[in-house]
C-alpha positions as CSV (number, residue, x, y, z in Angstrom):
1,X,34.1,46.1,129.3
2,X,31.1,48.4,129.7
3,X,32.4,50.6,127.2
4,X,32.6,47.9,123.8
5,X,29.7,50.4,122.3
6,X,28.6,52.1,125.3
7,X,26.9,54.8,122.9
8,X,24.8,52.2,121.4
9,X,23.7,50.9,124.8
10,X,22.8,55.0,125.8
11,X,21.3,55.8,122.7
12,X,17.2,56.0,122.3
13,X,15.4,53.2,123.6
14,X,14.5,50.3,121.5
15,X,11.4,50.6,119.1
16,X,8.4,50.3,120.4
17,X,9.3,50.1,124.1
18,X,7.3,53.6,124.8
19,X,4.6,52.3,123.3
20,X,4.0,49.4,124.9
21,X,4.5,51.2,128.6
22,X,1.6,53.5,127.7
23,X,-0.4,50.3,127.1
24,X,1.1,49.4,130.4
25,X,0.2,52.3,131.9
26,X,-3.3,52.3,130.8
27,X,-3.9,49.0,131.6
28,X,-2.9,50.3,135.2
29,X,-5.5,53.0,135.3
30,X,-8.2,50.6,134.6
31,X,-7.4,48.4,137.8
32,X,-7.0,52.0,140.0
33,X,-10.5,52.0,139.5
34,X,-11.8,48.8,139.4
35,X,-13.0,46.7,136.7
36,X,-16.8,46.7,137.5
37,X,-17.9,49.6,136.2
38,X,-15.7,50.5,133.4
39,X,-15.8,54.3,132.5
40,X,-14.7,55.4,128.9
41,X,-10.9,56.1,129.1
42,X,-10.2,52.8,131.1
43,X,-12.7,50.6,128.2
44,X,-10.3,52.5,125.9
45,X,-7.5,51.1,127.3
46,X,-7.9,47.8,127.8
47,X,-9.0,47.6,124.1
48,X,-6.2,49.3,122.9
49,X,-4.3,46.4,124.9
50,X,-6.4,43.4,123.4
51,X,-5.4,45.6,119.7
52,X,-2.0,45.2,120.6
53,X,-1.8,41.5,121.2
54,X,-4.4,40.7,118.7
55,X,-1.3,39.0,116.4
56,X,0.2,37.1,119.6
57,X,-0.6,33.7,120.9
58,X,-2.7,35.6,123.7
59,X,-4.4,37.6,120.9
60,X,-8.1,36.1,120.7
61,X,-7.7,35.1,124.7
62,X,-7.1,38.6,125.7
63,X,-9.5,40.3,123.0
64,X,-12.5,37.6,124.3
65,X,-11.1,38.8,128.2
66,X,-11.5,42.8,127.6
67,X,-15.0,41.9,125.7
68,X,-16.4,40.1,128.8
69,X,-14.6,42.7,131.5
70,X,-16.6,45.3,129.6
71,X,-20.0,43.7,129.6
72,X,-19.5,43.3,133.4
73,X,-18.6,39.4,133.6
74,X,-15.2,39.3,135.4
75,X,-14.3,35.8,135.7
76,X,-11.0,34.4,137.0
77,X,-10.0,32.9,133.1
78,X,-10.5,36.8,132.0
79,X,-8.5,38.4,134.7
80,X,-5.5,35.4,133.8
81,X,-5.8,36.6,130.5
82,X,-5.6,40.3,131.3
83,X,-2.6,39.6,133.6
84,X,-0.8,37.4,131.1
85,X,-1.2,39.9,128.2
86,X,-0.1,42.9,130.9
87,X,3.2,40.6,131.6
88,X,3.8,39.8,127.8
89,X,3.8,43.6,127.3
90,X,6.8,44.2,130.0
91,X,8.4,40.9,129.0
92,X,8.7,41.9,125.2
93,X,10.2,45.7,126.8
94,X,12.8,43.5,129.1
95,X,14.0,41.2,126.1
96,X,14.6,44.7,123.9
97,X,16.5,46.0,126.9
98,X,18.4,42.6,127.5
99,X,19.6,42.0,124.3
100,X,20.8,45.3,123.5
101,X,22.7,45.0,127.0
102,X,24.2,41.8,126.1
103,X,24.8,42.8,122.8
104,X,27.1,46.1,124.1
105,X,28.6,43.7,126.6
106,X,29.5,41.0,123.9
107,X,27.9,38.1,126.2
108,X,26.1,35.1,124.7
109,X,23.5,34.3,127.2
110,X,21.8,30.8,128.0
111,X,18.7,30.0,126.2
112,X,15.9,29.3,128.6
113,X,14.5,25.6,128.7
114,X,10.9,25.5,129.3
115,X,10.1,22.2,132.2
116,X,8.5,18.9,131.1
117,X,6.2,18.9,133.7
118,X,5.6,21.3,137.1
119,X,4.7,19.4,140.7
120,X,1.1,19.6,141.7
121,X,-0.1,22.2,144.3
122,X,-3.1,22.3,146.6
123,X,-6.1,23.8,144.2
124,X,-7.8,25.0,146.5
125,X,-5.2,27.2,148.6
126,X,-4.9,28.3,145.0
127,X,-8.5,29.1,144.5
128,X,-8.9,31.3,147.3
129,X,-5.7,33.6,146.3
130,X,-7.8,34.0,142.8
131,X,-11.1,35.0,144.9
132,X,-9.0,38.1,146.9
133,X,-7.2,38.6,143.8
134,X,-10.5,38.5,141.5
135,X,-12.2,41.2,144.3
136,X,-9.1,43.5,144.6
137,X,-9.3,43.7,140.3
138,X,-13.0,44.3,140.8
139,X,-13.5,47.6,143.1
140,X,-9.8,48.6,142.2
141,X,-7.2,50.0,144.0
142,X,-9.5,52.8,145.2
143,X,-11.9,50.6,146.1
144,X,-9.7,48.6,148.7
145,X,-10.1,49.1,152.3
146,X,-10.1,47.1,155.9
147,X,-12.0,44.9,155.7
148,X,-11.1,43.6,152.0
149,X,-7.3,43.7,153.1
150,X,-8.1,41.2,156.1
151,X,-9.8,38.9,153.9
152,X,-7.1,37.4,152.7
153,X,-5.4,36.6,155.9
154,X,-6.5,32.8,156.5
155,X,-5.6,32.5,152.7
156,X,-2.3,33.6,153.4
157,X,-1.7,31.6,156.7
158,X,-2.8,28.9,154.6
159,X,-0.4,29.3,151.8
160,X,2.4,29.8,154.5
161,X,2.2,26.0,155.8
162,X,2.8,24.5,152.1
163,X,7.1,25.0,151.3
164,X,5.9,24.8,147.3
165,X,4.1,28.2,148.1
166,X,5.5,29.8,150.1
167,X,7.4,32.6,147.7
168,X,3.1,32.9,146.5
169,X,2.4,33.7,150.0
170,X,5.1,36.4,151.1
171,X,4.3,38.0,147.6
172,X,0.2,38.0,149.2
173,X,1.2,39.2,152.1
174,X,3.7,42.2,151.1
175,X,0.8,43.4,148.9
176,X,-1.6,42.9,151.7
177,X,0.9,44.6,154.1
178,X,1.0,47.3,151.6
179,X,-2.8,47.9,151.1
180,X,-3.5,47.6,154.8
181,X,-1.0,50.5,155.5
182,X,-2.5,52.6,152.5
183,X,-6.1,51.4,153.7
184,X,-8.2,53.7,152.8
185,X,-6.9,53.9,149.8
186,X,-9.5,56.1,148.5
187,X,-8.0,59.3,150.7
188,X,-4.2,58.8,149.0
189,X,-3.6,61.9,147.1
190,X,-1.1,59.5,144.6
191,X,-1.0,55.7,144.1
192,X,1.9,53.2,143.6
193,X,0.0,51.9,140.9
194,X,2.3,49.9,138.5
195,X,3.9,48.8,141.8
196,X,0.4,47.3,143.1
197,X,-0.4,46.4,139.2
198,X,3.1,44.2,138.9
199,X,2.9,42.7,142.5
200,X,-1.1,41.8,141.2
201,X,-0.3,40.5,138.1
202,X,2.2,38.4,139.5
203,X,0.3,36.8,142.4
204,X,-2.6,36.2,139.4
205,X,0.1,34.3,137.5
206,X,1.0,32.2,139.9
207,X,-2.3,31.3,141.6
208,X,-3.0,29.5,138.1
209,X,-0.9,26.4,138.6
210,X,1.5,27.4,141.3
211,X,5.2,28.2,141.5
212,X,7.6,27.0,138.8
213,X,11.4,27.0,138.1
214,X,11.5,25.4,134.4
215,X,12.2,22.1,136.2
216,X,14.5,20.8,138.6
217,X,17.6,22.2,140.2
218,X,21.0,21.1,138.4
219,X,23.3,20.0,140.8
220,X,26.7,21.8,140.3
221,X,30.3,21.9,141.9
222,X,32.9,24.0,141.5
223,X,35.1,27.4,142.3
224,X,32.3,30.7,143.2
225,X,34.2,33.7,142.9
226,X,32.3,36.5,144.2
227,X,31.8,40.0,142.2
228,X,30.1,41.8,144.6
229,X,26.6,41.8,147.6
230,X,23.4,43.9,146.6
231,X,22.1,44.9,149.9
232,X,18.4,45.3,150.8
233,X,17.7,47.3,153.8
234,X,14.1,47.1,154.7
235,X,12.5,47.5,158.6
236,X,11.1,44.2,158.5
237,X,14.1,41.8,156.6
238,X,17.1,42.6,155.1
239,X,18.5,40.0,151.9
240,X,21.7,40.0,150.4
241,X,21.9,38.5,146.8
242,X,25.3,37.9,145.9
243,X,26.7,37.6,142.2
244,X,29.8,35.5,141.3
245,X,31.6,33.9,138.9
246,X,31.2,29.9,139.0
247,X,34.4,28.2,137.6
248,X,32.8,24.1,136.8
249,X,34.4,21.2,138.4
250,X,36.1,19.5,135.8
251,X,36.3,22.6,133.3
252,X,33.6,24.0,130.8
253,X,32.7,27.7,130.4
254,X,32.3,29.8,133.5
255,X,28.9,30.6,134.4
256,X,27.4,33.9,136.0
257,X,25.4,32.6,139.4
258,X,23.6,34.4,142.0
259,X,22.7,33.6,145.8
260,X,20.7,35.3,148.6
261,X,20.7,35.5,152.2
262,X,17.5,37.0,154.1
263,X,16.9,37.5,157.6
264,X,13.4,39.2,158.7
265,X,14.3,42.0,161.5
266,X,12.9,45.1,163.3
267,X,13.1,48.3,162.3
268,X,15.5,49.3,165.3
269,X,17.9,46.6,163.5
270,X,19.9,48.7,161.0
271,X,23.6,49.6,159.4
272,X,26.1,47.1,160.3
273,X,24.2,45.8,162.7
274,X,22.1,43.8,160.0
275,X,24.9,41.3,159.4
276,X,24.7,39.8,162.6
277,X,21.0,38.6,161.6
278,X,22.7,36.6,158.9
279,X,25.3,34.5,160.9
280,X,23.6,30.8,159.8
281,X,25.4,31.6,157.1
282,X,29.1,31.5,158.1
283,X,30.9,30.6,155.0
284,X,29.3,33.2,152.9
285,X,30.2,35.8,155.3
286,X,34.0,35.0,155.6
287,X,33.6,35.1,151.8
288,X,32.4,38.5,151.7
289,X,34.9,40.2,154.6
290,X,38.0,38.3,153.6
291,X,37.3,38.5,149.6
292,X,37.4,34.6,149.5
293,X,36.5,31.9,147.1
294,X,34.0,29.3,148.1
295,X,34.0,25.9,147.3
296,X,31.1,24.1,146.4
297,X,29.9,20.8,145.8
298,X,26.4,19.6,144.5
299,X,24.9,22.9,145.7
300,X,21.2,23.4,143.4
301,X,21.1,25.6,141.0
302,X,17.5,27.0,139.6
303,X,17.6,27.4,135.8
304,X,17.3,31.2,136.3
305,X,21.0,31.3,137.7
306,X,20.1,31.1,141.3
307,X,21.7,28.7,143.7
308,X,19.8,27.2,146.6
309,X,22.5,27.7,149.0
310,X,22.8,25.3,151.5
311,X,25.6,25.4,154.1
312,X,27.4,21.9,154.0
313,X,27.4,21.8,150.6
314,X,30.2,24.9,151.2
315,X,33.3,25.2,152.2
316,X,35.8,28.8,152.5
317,X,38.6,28.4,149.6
318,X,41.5,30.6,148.4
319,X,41.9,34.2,148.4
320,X,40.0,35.9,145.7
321,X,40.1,39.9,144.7
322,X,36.8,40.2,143.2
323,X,38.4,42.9,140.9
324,X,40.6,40.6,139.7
325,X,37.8,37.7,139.1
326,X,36.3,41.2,137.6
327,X,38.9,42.5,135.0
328,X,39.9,38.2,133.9
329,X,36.4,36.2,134.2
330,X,33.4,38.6,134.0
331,X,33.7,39.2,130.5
332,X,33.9,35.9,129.6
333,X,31.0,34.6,131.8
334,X,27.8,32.8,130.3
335,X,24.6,34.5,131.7
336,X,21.6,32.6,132.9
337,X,18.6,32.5,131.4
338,X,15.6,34.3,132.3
339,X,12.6,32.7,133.6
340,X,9.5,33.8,132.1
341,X,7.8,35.8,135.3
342,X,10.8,37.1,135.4
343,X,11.1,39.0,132.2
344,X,10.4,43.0,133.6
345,X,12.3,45.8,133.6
346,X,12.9,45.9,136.7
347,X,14.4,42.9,137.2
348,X,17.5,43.9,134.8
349,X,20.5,43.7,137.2
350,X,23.4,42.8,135.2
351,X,27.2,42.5,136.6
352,X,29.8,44.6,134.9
353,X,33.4,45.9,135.6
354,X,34.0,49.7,134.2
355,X,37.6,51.4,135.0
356,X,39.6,54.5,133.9
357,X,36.6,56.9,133.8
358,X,36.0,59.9,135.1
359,X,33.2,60.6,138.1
360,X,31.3,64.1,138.9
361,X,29.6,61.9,141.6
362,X,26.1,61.5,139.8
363,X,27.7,60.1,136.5
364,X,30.4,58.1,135.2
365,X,32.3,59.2,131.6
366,X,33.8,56.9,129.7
367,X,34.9,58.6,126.7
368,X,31.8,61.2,126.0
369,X,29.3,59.0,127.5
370,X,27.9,59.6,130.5
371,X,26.3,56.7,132.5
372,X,24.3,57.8,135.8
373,X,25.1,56.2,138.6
374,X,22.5,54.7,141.3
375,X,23.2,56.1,144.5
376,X,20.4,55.4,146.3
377,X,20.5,51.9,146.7
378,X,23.8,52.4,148.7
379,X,23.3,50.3,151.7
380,X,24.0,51.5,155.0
381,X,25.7,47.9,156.2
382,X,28.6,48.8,154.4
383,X,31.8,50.9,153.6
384,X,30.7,52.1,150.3
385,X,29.8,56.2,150.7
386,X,28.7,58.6,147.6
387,X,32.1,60.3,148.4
388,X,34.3,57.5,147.8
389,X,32.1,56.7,144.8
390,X,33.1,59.8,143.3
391,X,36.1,59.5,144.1
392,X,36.5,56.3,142.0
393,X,38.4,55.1,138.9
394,X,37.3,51.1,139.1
395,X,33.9,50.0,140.0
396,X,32.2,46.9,139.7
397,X,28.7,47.1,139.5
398,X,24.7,45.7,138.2
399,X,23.3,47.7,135.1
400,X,20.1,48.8,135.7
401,X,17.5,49.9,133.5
402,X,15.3,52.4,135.6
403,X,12.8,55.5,135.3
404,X,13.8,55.0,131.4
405,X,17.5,55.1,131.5
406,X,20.5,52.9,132.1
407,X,21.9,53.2,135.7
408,X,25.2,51.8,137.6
409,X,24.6,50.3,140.7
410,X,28.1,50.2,142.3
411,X,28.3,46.9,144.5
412,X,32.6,48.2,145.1
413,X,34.9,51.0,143.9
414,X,38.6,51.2,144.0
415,X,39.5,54.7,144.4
416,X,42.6,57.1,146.0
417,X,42.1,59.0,149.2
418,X,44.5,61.1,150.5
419,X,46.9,59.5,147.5
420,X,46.3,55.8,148.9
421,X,44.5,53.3,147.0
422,X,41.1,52.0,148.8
423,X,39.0,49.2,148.0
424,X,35.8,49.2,149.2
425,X,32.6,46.5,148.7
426,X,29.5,46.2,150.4
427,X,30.2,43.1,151.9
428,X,33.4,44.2,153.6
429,X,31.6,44.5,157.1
430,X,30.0,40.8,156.8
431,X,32.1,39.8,159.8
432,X,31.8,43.2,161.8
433,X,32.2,46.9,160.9
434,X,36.2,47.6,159.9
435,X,36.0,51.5,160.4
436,X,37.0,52.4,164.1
437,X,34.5,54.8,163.8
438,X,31.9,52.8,163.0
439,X,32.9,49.6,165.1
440,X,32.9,52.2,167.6
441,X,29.8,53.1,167.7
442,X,28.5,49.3,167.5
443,X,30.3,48.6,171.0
444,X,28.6,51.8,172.4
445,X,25.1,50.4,171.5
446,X,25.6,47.5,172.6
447,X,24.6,44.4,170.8
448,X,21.1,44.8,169.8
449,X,20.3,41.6,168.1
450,X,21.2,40.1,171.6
451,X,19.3,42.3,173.4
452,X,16.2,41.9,171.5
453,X,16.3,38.1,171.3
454,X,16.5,37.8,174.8
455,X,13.6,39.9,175.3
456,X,11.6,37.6,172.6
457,X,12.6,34.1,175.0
458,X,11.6,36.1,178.1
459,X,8.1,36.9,176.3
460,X,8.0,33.4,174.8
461,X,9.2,31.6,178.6
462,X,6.2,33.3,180.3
């Protein structure tokens, strides 16, 4: 239960984390303006980074980086460097916030195996993600426009036709999506600069060597008990990841797994209507709508905790109350490791089952401690409203750590209305909208997906 020593998990945040999101932060301001002309304050910054990490293993690699940057050579090794110290900084903050999580939530979580050996990528696709990235670091985000947008494009198209880079190349391409719409930059009144600064330190990771897992993917079978679907609504895809509880074939300790199903879409494609982009996956569907089990057998699993879903490995099982796979099996659960790119803030999304609390509808108490609640990533595609949030006494949501505080994400609520009980998840409209109101609605519109790819053949026939 959320509550073991809730207070503790509220309390201050750990030692040191402020400090090392100001180094963050001014690390951030340096690459706003651009790293060929460094003025005093951003010189400052980057030096008080290099002074920071001067005791790490990146110490004398970062502190040789900042030297060059500030004598005006800016070479791809330096700007590795500078990214890899930026992403130690955040990954030391995420391992404070993690542990004291786990340590509140009494879970013992899987150590992280680092791989023998990665696959060997194309260099030279590599190469020319390092020269837009190297030129985007050099004139800064204020600095970007048209014309330095577009030059990544062939990269990109490049990067799209090789599977082992393909997650490189969406990343690329949301951050050139991003810039082009911003473009020019120079007239924005405010920034998103530690989004562009993550999404750029990322990309410069991985145009080293490539994309890595820590290895192969471990075959596994067994039970998946879902917990709960975190919707993403955006106008061009919408992804469900999906956390569950995966019960081993042939016994051992349960094991906390995700999985994700993405679609891209239109903006006109919204609400419940998203689902219906997502029906090559039938079996995790039915899962979601009729709160099923799911059978699985050999399906990969990433050493992160993600599985690779892939539909014949998957068959619908028994019926399955998440909240009951909540209140017996959550607690128990081991917790994947986390992969090293993966070790931000930001990505802290942690299952957890809370109940007998009170709700105001911002906040949940639970004895004297108040939790905030994250309302706004509510998805639309489903049943779950602030109102009946509020209305709550059971929820089973993701911890999230988020503009410096803890947050409850509610992924389904149990909750009286009118003196009835009511369960509600996101994924209870999977198969179709269950509110007449709503399902309503859908039949007046018509069926839009249908409409639209029809359209798209005639286009494609003439």
């Amino acid at each position: 239960m959320l509550d073991v020593q809730l207070s503790e998990l509220l309390g201050d945040a750990p030692e040191g984390v402020d400090q090392a999101l100001d180094l963050v932060a001014g690390f951030d301001g340096a690459l706003t303006l651009g790293l060929a002309r460094l003025g005093e304050e951003p010189a400052a910054a980057l030096a008080a980074l290099a002074g920071a990490l001067a005791g790490s293993p990146l110490g004398d690699r970062v502190g040789e980086a900042v030297e060059k940057v500030a004598a005006g050579s800016v070479a791809d090794e330096h700007l590795a460097a500078l990214a890899g110290g930026r992403a130690a900084l955040f990954g030391a903050v995420h391992d404070a916030l993690l542990a004291r999580l786990d340590g509140a939530l009494g879970r013992t979580r899987a150590a992280w195996q680092p791989a023998e050996s990665e696959p060997e990528v194309a260099e030279n696709l590599l190469a020319g993600c390092r020269v837009w990235l190297r030129e985007l670091a050099i004139v800064g985000w204020r600095g970007v426009d048209h014309d330095l947008v577009s030059s990544a494009d062939q990269t990109i198209e490049a990067l799209l036709a090789v599977p082992e880079l393909r997650g490189l190349a969406v990343l690329l391409d949301g951050l050139a999506a991003e810039l082009r719409a911003s473009s020019p930059v120079a007239t924005m009144e405010r920034l998103p600069a530690r989004r562009w600064a993550d999404l750029w330190t990322r990309a410069m990771l991985l145009a080293q060597h490539g994309p890595w897992h820590g290895g192969g993917a471990e075959p596994v079978s067994g039970r998946m008990l879902i917990l709960g679907a975190d919707v993403h609504e955006h106008a061009t895809v919408v992804r469900v990841q999906i956390h569950a509880v995966l019960e081993p074939a042939g016994g051992g300790p349960a094991r906390l797994v995700r999985t994700s199903m993405a679609a891209a879409k239109v903006d006109t494609i919204v609400g419940p209507t998203v689902w219906k982009l997502l029906r090559d996956q039938p079996v995790l569907l039915s899962a979601l709508a009729q709160h099923r089990s799911v059978e699985i057998t050999d399906m990969p699993l990433l050493p992160g905790g993600d599985l690779v879903w892939e539909n014949h490995r998957a068959r619908a099982g028994d019926d399955a109350d998440p909240f009951a796979t909540a209140r017996l099996q959550l607690a128990a659960a081991t917790p994947p490791a986390v992969t090293p790119l993966d070790r931000h803030p930001v990505r802290i999304a942690e299952p957890v089952f809370v109940e007998a609390y009170k709700c105001d509808g911002q906040t949940i108490d639970l004895g004297g401690n108040k939790l905030a609640l994250d309302l706004d990533r509510l998805p639309s595609a489903g049943p779950l409203t602030p109102g009946l949030v509020k209305a709550s006494t059971a929820c089973i949501g993701l911890v999230r750590w988020d503009g410096g505080q803890w947050m409850l994400q509610p992924l389904a609520v149990q909750a009286a209305v009118k003196k009835q009980p009511v369960a509600a998840h996101n994924g209870d409209w999977a198969l179709g909208p269950t509110d007449p109101k709503v399902a309503k609605a859908e039949t007046k519109n018509g069926d839009v997906v249908a409409v639209l790819r029809e359209r798209a053949g005639r286009l494609l026939r003439k």
